[in-house]
NUPA-40463 format. One record per residue: x, y, z of N, C-alpha, C in turn. Coordinates in steps of 0.1 Angstrom, whole numbers, plus 2048, in hexadecimal, padded with zeros to 3 digits. Layout:
XYZXYZXYZ/...
% end
This chain:
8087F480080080080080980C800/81580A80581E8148068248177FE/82380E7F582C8117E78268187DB/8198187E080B81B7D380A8297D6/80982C7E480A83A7E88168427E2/81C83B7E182C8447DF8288467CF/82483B7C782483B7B88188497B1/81084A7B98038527B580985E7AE/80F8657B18148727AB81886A79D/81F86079C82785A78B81985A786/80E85378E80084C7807FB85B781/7F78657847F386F7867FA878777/80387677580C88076C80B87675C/8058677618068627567F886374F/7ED8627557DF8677547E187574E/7E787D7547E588B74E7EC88973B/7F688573D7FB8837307F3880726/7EE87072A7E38677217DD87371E/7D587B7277C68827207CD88E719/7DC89271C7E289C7107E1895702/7E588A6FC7EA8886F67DE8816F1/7D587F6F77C387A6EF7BC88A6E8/7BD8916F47BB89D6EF7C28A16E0/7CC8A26E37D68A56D47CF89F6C9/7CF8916C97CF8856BE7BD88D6B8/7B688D6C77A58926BB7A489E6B7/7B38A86BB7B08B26B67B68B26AA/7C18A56A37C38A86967BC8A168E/7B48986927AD89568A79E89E684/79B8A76907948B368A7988BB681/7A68BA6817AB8C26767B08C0669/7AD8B06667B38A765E7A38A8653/7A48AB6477998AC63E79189C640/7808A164077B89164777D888650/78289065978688766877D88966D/77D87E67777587D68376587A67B/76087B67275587566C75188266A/75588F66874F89F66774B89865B/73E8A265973C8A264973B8B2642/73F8AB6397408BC62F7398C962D/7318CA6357288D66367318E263A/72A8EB6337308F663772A8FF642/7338FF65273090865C727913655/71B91865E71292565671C932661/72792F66772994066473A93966F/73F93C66C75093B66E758949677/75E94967E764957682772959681/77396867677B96567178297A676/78F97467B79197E67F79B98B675/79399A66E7989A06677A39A766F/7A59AA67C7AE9B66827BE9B5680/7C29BD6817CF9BD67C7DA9B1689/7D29AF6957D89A569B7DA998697/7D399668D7CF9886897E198067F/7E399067E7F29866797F098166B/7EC9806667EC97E6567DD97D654/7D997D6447CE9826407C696F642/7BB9716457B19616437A9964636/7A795663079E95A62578F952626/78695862477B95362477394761D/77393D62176C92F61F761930615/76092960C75492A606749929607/73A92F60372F92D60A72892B5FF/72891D5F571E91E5EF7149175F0/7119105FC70190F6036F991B60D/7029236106FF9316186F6938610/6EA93D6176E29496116E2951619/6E295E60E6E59696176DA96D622/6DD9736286D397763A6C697F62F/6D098E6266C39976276C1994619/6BB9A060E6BB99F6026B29AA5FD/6B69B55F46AA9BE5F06A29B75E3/6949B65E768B9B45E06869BC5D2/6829B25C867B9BD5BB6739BA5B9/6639BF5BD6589BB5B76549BE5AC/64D9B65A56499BB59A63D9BF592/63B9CD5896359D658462F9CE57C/6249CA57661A9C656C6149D155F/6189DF5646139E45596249EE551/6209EE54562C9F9544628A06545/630A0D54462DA18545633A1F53C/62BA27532631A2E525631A3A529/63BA4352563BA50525636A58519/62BA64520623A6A51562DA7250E/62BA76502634A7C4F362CA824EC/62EA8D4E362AA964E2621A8F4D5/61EA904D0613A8D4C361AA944B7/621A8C4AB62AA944A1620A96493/619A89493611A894875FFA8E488/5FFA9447C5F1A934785E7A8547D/5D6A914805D4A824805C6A84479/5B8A7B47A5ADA7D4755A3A7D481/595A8647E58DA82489581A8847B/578A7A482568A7E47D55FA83487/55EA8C480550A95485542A8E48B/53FA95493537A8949A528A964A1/520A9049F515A964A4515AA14B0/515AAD4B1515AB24BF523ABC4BE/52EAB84B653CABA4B8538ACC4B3/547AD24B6545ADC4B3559AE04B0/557AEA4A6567AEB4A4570AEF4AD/56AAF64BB572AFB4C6572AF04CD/568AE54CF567ADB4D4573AD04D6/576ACB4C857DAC44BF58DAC94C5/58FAD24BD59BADE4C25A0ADA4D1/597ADF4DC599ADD4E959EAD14E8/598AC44E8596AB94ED5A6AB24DF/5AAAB74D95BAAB54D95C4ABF4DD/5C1AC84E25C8AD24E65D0ADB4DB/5C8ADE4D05CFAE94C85C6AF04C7/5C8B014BE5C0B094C05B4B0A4B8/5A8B084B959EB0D4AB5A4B1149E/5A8B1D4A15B1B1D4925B9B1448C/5BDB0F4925C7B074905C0AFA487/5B5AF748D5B0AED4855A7AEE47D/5A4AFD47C59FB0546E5A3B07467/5B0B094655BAB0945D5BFAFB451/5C1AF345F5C3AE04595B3ADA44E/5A9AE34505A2ADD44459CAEA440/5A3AF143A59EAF942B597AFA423/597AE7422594ADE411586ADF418/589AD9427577AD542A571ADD42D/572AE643956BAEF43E56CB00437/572B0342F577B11429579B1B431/579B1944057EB22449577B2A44C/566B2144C55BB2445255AB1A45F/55BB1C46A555B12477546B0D476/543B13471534B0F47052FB04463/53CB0145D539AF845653BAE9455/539AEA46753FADD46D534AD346B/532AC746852AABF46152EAAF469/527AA846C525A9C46E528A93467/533A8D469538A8145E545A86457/549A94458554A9A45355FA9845C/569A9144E578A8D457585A9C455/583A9E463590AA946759DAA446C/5A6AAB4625B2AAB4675B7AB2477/5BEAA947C5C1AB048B5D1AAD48C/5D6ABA4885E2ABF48D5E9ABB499/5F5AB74985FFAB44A95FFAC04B2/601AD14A9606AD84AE600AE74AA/5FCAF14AC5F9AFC4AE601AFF4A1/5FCB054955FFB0B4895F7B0A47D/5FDB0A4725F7B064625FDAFC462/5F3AF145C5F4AE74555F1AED442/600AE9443602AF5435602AE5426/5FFAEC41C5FEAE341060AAEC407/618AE340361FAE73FE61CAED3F0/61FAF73E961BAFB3DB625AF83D4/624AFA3C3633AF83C2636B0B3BE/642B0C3BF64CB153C864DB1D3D0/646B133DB649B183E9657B163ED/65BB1A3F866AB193FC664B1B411/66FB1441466CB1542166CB23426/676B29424677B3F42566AB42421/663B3F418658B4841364CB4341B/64AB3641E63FB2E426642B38435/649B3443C64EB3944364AB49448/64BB5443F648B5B44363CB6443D/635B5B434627B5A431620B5643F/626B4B44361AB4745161EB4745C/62BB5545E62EB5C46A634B5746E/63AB47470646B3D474650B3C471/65EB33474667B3547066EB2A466/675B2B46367AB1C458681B15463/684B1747268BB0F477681B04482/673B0C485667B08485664AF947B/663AFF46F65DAF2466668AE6465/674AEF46267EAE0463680ADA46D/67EADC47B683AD4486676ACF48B/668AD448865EAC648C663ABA489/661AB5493665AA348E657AA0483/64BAA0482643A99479647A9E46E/64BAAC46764BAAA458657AA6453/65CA9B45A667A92455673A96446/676AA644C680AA844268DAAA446/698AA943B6A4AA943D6ABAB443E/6B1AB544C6B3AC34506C0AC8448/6C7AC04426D2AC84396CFAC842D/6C6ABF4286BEAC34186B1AC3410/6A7AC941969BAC441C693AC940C/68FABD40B686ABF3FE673ABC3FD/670AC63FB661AC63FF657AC53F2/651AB63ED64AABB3E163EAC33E2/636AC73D862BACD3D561FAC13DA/616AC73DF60DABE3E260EAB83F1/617AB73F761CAB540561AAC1412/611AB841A60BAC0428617AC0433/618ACD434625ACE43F61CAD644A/626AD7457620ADE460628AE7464/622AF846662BB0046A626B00478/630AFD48362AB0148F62BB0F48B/620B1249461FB2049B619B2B48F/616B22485615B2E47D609B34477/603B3E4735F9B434745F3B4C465/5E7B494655E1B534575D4B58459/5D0B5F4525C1B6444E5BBB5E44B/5ADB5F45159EB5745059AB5C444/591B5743C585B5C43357DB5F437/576B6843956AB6F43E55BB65439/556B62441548B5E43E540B6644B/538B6A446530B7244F526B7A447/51CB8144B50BB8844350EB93447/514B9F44051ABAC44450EBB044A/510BBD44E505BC24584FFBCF451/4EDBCC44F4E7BD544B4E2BDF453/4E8BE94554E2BF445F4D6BFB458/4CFC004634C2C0745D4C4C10455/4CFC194514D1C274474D7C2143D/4D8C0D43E4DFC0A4324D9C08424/4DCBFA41D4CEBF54114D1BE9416/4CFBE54224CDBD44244D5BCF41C/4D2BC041A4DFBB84164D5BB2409/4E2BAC4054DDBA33F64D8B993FA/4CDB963F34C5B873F74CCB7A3E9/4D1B823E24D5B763D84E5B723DE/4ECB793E54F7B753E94F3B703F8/4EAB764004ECB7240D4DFB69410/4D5B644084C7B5A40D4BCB6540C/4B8B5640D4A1B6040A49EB66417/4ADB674254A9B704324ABB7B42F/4B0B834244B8B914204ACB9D423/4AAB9F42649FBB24214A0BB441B/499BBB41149DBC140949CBCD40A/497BD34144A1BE14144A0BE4425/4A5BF04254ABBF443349DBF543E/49DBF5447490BFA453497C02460/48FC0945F492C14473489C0D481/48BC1248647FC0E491489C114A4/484C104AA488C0F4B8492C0E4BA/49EC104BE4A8C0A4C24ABC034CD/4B8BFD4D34B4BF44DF4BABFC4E8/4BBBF04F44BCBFF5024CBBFD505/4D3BF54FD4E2BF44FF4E7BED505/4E0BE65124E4BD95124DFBCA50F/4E5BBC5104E1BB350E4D9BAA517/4D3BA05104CBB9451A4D2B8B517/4D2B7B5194DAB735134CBB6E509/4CEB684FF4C6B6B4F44C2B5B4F5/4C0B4C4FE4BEB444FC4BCB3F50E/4B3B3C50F4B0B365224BCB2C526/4C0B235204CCB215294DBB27522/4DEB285324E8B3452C4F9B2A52D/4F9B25520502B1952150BB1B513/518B1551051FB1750851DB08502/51DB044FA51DAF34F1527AF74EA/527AFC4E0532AFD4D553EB024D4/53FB0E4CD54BB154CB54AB254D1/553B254D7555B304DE55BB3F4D4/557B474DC55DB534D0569B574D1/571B544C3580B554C3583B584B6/58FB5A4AC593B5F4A0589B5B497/584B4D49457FB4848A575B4648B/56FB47497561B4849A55CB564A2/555B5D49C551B6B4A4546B6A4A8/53EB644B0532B5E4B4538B564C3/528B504CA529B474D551EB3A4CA/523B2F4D2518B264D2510B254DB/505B284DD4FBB234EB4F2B1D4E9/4F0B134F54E7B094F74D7B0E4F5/4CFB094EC4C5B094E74BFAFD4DD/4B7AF74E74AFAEC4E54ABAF24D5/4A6AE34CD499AE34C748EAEC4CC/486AF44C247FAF84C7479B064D2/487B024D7488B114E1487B1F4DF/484B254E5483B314E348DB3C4E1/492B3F4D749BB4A4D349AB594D6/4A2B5E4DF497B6C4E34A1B774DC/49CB814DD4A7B934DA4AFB944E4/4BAB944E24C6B9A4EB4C0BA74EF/4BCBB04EA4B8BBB4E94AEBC04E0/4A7BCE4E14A1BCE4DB4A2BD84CD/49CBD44BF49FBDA4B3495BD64A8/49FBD349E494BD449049ABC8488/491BBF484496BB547E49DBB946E/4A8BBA46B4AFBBC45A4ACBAF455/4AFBA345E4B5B964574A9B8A45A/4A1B82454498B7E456492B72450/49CB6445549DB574464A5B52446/4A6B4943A4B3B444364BBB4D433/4C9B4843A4D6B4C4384DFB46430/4E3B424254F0B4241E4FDB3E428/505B34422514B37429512B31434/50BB2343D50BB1B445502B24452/4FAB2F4534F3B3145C4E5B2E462/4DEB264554D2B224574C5B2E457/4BEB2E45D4B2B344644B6B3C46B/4B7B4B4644C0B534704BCB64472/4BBB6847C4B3B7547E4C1B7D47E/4BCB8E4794C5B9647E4BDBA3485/4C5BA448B4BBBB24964CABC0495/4C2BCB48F4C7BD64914C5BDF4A1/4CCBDF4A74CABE74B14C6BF64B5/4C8BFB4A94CDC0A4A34D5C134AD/4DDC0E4B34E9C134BC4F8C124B7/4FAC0A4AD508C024A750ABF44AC/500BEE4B44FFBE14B74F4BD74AB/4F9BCC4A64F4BC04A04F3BB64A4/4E5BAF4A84E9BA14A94E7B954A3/4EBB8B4A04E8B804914E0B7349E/4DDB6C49D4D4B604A34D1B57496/4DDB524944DBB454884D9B3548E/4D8B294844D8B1C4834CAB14489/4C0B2248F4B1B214914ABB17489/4A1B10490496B0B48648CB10481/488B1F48747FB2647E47EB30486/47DB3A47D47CB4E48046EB50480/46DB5748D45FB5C48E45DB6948F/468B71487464B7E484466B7F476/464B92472466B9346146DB9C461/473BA0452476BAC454471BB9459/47DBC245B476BCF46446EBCF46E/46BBC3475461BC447F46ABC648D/462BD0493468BD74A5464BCB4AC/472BC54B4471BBA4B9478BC74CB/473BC04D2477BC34E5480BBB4EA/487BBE4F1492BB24FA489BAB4FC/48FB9D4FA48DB94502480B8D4F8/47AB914ED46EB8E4E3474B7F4DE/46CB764DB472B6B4D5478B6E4C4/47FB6D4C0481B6E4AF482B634A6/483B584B3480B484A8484B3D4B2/485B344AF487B234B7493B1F4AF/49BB1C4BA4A7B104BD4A8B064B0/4B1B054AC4B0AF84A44BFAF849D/4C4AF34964CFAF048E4D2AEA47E/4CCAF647A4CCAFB46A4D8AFE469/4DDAFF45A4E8B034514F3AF8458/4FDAFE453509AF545A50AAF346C/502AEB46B506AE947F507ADC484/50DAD748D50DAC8494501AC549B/4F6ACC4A44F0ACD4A94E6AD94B0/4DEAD74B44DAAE54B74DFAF04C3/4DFAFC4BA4E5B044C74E5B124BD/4E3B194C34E2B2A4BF4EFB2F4BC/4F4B344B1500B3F4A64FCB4B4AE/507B4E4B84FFB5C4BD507B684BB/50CB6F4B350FB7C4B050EB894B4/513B904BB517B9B4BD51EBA44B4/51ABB24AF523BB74A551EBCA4AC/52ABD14A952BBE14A9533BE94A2/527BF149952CBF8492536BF0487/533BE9480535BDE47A53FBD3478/546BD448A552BCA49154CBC2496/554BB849A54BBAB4A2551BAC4AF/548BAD4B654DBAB4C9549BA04CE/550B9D4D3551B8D4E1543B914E9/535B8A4E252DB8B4EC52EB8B4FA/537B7F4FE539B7D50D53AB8D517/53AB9950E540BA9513534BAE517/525BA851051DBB3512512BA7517/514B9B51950AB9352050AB9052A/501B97531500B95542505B8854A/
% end
């Protein structure tokens, strides 16, 4: 027993060994590729030290069963989305019941004129001879839609219709060649911006010290000769019960309003005077009254379906002079309402309450 005691310290130091050297042996085999039964997966996160203590650089393990933690997402749009562009070409529109040339105009965004201009051929640069079933040219862009002649020149176009040559050549629609541009006869160009004179359609104004108008030029509504009577009291009424715009508003090519007047309705005197004009009108106005004021004011009340006064007869503000309707050149019904002084045309809108 004495001797076992003495030995304990030797087995004591030999135990410690053994478990050094077991230690050691499984730690190389953890470090021996496929020891120990590891299998080849790859750790999901490893620590890997960047600081400058680390004593040389480590390089990063491969991860290509690793997915990443975050990720920005892209959902996706179903519709495209086109950017609007300006409109370069010509286009067509048919006239359609109700329409009106300021109408039309608005509703592409160029000016009345502008698209009085583009049909010449059709309308002669009368608005009132807008018609149902008539196909109009509709312009991209605010100007003349011009018909090349032959020897025109861009300089002469140009400053015939107040625009410039650098205007016509750089629209992109009239597709010409800006270093040698050749334009034939017979070819519709577009001048932006550029501008001309109307043709006058209108029933000049018969004042009472005048000789009334021609009935072979202006319709079987002419007088045949002049009348006096009453004059009016100098202001207006609005000449139709509802007091509504339908049509074309008054502007270069149209010197008139359109107002809403039914079939049938009652047509009244702006004011009061003497009938000159009393009938058919000539030149797209239908059924159309004229009232002398005898102050320097006229007023026309066309496209009626029938006049219920006559010549020279003293009509009172506010008297009926005929019913609503849409004679001569019109889309639909609605009252030609004219304003004129001293034999200019004024913007009704100035003297109607």
């Amino acid at each position: 027993m004495e001797r076992i005691k003495q030995n304990i310290p030797l087995l004591s130091w030999i135990v410690a060994g053994g478990c050094m050297l077991l230690a050691l042996v499984l730690l190389a085999l953890r470090l021996l590729p496929g020891g120990l039964g590891t299998s080849a997966a790859i750790p999901t996160a490893i620590p890997i030290d960047f600081g400058e203590s680390a004593g040389q650089a480590q390089s990063m393990p491969p991860f290509e069963n690793q997915r990443s933690v975050s990720a920005v997402g892209r959902g996706a749009y179903p519709e495209t989305i086109i950017p609007e562009r300006s409109r370069v070409q010509t286009i067509e529109y048919r006239v359609e019941f109700g329409d009106s040339l300021f109408g039309i105009a608005e509703s592409h965004d160029i000016t009345p004129e502008t698209l009085l201009w583009a049909n010449e051929a059709t309308l002669s640069d009368d608005p009132d001879s807008l018609e149902p079933g008539q196909i109009l040219l509709v312009p991209p862009v605010n100007g003349v839609y011009y018909m090349w002649q032959a020897g025109d020149t861009l300089e002469s176009v140009a400053d015939d219709l107040d625009s410039s040559v650098e205007k016509i050549l750089n629209f992109p629609g009239n597709n010409l060649d800006l270093v040698s541009p050749v334009i034939d006869p017979g070819t519709l160009v577009m001048v932006p911006d550029g501008v001309r004179e109307f043709r006058s359609w209108v029933i000049p104004d018969p004042y009472s010290s005048g000789s009334g108008v021609s009935e072979a030029a202006l319709g079987a509504g002419a007088c045949p000769s002049s009348y006096s009577g009453a004059g009016g009291t100098g202001t207006f009424t609005c000449p139709t019960p509802i007091h509504e715009l339908v049509g074309n508003d008054y502007w270069s090519g149209h010197l008139a309003l359109d107002l809403a007047s039914g079939e049938g309705v009652n047509v009244l005197a702006a004011d009061g005077g003497v009938v000159v004009f009393a009938g058919w009108a000539n030149g797209g106005y239908g059924y159309t009254v004229m009232l002398d004021h005898g102050n320097g004011y006229v007023t026309v009340y066309a496209h009626m379906s029938q006049v219920s006064v006559a010549c020279g007869q003293q009509v009172g503000k506010g008297a009926a002079v005929g019913f609503g309707g849409s004679t001569g050149n019109s889309t639909g019904p609605h009252l030609h309402f004219e304003v004129r002084y001293l034999g200019g045309f004024i913007n009704p809108w100035t003297v109607l309450p």
